[in-house]
PLY file of the C-alpha trace (Angstrom):
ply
format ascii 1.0
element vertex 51
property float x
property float y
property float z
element edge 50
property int vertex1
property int vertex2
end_header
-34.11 -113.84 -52.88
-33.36 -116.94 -55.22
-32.96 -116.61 -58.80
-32.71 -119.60 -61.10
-32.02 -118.41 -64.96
-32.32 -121.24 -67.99
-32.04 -120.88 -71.84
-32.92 -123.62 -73.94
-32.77 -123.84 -77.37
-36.33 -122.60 -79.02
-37.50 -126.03 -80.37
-38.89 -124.18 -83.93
-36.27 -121.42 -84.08
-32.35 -122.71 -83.66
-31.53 -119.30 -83.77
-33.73 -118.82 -80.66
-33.64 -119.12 -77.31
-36.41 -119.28 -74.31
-35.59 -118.20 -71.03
-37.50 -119.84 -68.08
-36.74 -117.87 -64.99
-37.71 -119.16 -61.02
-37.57 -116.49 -58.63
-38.29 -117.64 -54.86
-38.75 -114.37 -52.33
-39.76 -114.46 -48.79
-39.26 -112.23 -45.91
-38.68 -112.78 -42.20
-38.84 -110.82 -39.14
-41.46 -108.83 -40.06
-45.00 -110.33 -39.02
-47.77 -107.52 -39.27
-45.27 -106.10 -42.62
-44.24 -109.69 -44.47
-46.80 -109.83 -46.59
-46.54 -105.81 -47.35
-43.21 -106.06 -48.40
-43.15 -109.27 -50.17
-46.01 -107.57 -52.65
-44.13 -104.04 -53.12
-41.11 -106.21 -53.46
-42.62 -108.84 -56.07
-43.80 -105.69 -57.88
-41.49 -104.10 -58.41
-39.31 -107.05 -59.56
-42.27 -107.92 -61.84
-42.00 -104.30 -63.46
-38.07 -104.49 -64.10
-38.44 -107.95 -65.71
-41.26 -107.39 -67.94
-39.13 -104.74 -69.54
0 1
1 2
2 3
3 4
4 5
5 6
6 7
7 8
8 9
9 10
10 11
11 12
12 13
13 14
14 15
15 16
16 17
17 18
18 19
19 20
20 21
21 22
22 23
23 24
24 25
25 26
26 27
27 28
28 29
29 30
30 31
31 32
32 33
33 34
34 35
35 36
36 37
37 38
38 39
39 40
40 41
41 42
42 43
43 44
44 45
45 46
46 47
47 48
48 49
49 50
């Protein structure tokens, strides 16, 4: 798994910040599970981020 992270300044709110976040997931090795695991994976990633 690849994670990019990047804050930028909000553009209305100094104060602020946004964070734009690029996640890149794949899995290998696995041909009749890949696409299982990517989606419990990418789930559950979803669920801790949304927090």
């Amino acid at each position: 798994m690849s994670e990019v992270l990047q804050y930028k300044v909000h553009p209305e709110d100094p104060s602020k910040t946004i964070l734009h976040q690029h996640t890149v997931m794949s899995v290998h090795g696995v041909p009749l599970l890949g696409g299982l695991l990517e989606t419990m994976i990418l789930n559950s990633y979803e669920s801790v981020i949304s927090k």
